[in-house]
C-alpha angles and dihedrals in degrees: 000000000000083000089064102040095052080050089053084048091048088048097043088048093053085043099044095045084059105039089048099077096045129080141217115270123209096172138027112286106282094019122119112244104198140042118203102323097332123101111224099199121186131302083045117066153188122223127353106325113024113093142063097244138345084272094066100040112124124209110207106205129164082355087292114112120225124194103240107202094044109066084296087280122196113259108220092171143343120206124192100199093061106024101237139128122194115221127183103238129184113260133213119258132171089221104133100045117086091185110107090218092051116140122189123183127213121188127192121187131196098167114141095025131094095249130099123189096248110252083199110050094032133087131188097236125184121182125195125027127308142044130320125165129176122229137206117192097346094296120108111263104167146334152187135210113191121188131224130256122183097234141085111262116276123233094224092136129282102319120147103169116144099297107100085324132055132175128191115172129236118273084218148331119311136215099180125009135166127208121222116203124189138170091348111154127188125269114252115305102019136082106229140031128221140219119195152155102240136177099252101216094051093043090045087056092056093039083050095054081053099255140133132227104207108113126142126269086359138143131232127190133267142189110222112184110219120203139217128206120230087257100051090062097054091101092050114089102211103047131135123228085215115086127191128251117239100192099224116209094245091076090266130100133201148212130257118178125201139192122210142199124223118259091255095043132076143174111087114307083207078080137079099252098000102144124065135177106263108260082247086069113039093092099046099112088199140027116345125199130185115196122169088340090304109121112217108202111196105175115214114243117267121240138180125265099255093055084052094048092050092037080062094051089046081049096050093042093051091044084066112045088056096059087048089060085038091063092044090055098050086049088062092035098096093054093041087055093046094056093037077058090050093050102043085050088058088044102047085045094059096040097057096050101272088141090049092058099048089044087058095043084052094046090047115032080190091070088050115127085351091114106047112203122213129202127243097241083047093063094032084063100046094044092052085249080310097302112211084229095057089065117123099177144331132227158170093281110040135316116266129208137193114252137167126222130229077252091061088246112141101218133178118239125194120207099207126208123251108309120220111246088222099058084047078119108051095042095058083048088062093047096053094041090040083056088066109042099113114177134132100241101036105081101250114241113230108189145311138242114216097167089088132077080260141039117252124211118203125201148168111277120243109206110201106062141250120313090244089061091057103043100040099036100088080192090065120120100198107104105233085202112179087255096049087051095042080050093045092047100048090045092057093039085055096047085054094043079053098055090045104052111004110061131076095259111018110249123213113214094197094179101063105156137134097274097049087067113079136193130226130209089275078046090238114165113250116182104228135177115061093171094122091027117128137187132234145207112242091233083058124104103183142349119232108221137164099263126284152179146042125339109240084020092062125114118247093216098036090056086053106046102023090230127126134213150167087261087060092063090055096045082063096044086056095057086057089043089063088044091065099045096045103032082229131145118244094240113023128177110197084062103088123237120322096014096069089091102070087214095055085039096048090041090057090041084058093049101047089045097244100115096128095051082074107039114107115276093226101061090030082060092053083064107223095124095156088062083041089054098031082061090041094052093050092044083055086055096044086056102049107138085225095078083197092065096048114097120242121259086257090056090044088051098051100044090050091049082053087053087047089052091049091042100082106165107224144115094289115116111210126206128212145204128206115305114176142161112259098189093233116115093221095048105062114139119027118185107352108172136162127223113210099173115098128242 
């Protein structure tokens, strides 16, 4: 042992005698590497140059350091252990509205640059009393509704828990987000609340020393990660090949690689010779150890020559004797990965509810061969091993590509996110009873495949696109005449009414929007997507779920209360309803205020009696303004705020294939009289006549 010990002395002292003179570099060679009082290590940079890309470049201006490439954002800080750099950003406030009910939006994109928001170091902060959520995409991600208290705030602390302040975190790491204010009011004292992503140690500090931040027109700070590719780190000395994973919200993750200094060295590891022993322990001729800025020096014991000479030999002998058993291991590695492969199949099988499966196909030989399972060689195949170009859409729930299979068959397969080892039941329920949906307007589920990290669904594949697409795209082909929307609509009213009543266990949709209806190549309407989907008993009324759904296609009540019904389901499908009629997107904002949600806008438009000033030109030219107004009249009723006074599905689907009945497409004009929305229940449609005589 002493052999070795006098070869690690020889080694540290030839180390130590050339590190000694260099020092520690935290920018390029005749950059500057601070600005004011902050430090701008590589791969950030001041001046051409300097830094790694145009993303990363740093303007130093007044001694205060901005982020170029970013809105020119102050930097506050940048930390190379954690890649992140804090920026003051501007927040969202409700300062300029004096109507109780007011809602602003704020959006902030990164997409395209190497910055996240950091899931880890941010938290959704309101502040004030009323409601705030945070979109991506337009779909809910996350909220918080506060309530009011009469006094000042307090300084007990930093405590935002409901009272005038409320926090939630971040599922996973944004690009892009918007913020949705309504209704928020100022804390005592003040005119205006706020809602913002903020860096929580440093909002925790201010909340401590018993402050707000809510001032008009002001900043507050955030941590944006920011992310190397395994490329970029190829200049830096002290990098891993092993990058981490930031889980994305559109069901993807990506990698971020890092380089680090030792805990005794310092200077930029992103550099050639970046990192450098601290000057305390250069001189330490054993092992050095810095803890809390305190240096720990434990020489190494001194032994004679002759001990070192034959300390080499033992280090030469043993060198290779290692690459000797090196070279026996890789001999066995092929057949120890294959079986690894083998195990983490059966585990992920079983993991993701595999046994289930078979236990209910045992219990029920009806069920038998009903869900087909796929292997994952199998879908990696078909899907060309999930080719980013072979994406048709992503969602909240997972991403799905086209594949085809050895049959010839194009099938759909959706990668799903992460699934929650506690609802491992009811989503193999969903699988068996899915199986067997079999209706000409739901997308029939073919199989699974529970032998990956994550489940895969696989289902038939519906050529023409999503409705959105139709009805939203001016360059479609595809005439959306007044007969092919009143038979779009009925068919997906009466694939919801299905799922409602006419299957074993009734079955909630709870996503029901415009892009989760396809069109095949008939373009006939197929419900997809029962990724948030539940089933119910038949004794139960509701389930009661953490929200959610699709921002614009949510229901009011359901927001409000967390339970879900039925009538949830219909409020949705009227907000597809008056897509249909106006043309118009769920959330829009070029409409002001209230009316950038269609079904608010579409609500006021009913009661003043303006309606067909909205509906789209191309079916009001067609002239059939009582069917106009019949389908007008029924969407009013789906969207009622009471969920009680809204019909069922079954009743939807049978009033619109009434419509259909009375919409016979010919030369006859037909006149019309005044038709209107009362807002009583039991007055729903006033002087509704037809005209068969021609002009």
């Amino acid at each position: 042992m002493k052999f070795i010990l006098q070869l690690n002395i020889l080694i540290l002292t030839s180390l130590t005698s050339s590190i000694t003179t260099l020092t520690a570099l935290y920018a390029r060679p005749g950059c500057n590497d601070t600005c004011g009082t902050t430090t701008i290590p590589y791969p950030f940079g001041i001046g051409s140059d300097c830094y790694h890309n145009e993303w990363y470049a740093v303007t130093c201006n007044s001694s205060t350091p901005y982020l170029s490439a970013v809105n020119s954002l102050q930097i506050m800080s940048l930390n190379l252990d954690n890649q992140t750099v804090t920026v003051n950003i501007s927040m969202t406030s409700d300062c300029q509205n004096t109507v109780r009910n007011s809602s602003q939006i704020l959006s902030v994109d990164l997409t395209g640059s190497p910055f996240l928001f950091s899931q880890e170091h941010n938290r959704f902060t309101v502040e004030g009393c009323g409601n705030a959520v945070i979109l991506e995409q337009g779909n809910l991600l996350t909220g918080c509704s506060t309530i009011c208290r009469n006094e000042s705030v307090s300084n007990e602390g930093n405590s935002c828990y409901g009272i005038n302040c409320c926090q939630t975190t971040l599922p996973y790491y944004l690009e892009t987000y918007s913020v949705n204010v309504s209704g928020l009011s100022g804390l005592s004292g003040r005119s205006c609340g706020s809602a913002f992503l903020v860096d929580e140690r440093l909002y925790s500090a201010v909340r401590f020393a018993g402050q707000s931040v809510v001032v008009q027109n002001s900043s507050i700070p955030i941590s944006l990660r920011w992310r190397l590719t395994e490329r970029d780190i190829i200049s830096g000395n002290n990098c891993s090949s092993i990058g981490d994973k930031l889980y994305l919200g559109n069901g993807t993750s990506v990698d971020s690689f890092r380089c680090s200094c030792s805990p005794v060295e310092e200077g930029s590891p992103y550099l050639r010779n970046g990192c450098q022993v601290v000057e305390a322990c250069a001189s330490c001729m054993g092992e050095c150890q810095l803890v809390g800025g305190n240096v720990t020096c434990n020489p190494y014991l001194h032994v004679g020559s002759k001990s070192s000479t034959m300390g080499i030999i033992l280090g030469v002998s043993i060198s290779v004797g290692v690459l000797m058993l090196t070279a026996a291991t890789f001999a066995t590695y092929k057949l120890v990965q294959k079986t690894k492969d083998n195990i983490r199949k059966k585990r992920f099988f079983k993991r993701n509810g595999g046994l289930l499966l078979k236990q209910q196909e045992s219990a029920d030989e009806g069920l038998v061969d009903k869900t087909t399972l796929f292997t994952a060689k199998e879908l990696e195949k078909a899907t060309d091993y999930f080719n980013k170009d072979r994406i048709l859409g992503r969602g909240g729930q997972g991403t799905v590509y086209k594949g085809m299979l050895t049959d010839g068959r194009i099938v759909a397969v959706k990668k799903s996110k992460l699934v929650d080892e506690s609802q491992l039941e009811p989503f193999i329920n969903e699988v068996v009873i899915l199986s067997q949906v079999n209706h000409r307007n739901v997308v029939k589920l073919l199989g699974c495949c529970l032998e990956t990290e994550v489940p895969l669904l696989v289902s038939e594949f519906i050529s023409n696109g999503t409705l959105y697409a139709h009805i939203h795209d001016d360059s479609d082909e595809f005439p959306l005449t007044l007969n092919t929307r009143l038979r779009i609509a009925t068919e997906i009213a009466g694939a919801i009414a299905y799922l409602h009543s006419a299957t074993s266990i009734p079955i909630y949709h709870r996503d029901i929007k415009s892009s989760n209806i396809l069109l095949d190549d008939k373009y006939l309407a197929k419900v997809s997507d029962f990724g948030t989907s539940r089933f119910v008993s038949i004794d139960q009324t509701h389930l009661t779920t953490l929200v959610k759904g699709t921002f614009g296609y949510l229901d009011p009540e359901y927001f409000q209360s967390s339970q879900f019904t039925e009538k949830s389901d219909v409020y949705s499908f009227g907000v597809v309803l008056v897509e249909l009629l106006t043309g118009e997107k769920p959330i829009s904002f070029t409409r002001l205020d209230e009316h950038r949600s269609l079904a608010t806008h579409f609500m006021v438009a009913m009661e003043e009696g303006q309606v067909m000033s909205i509906i789209d030109t191309r079916i009001v030219n067609e002239g059939y303004r009582g069917e106009i107004m019949a389908v007008a009249n029924l969407a009013m009723r789906c969207l009622n705020l009471n969920g009680k006074n809204r019909p069922t599905m079954k009743e939807v689907a049978s009033e619109l294939e009434s419509i259909r009945t009375t919409h016979v497409p010919s030369t006859v004009q037909k006149s019309f009289k005044k038709l209107y929305y009362t807002g009583k229940e039991e007055e729903e449609l006033i002087d509704l006549s037809f005209d068969n005589s021609t002009s």
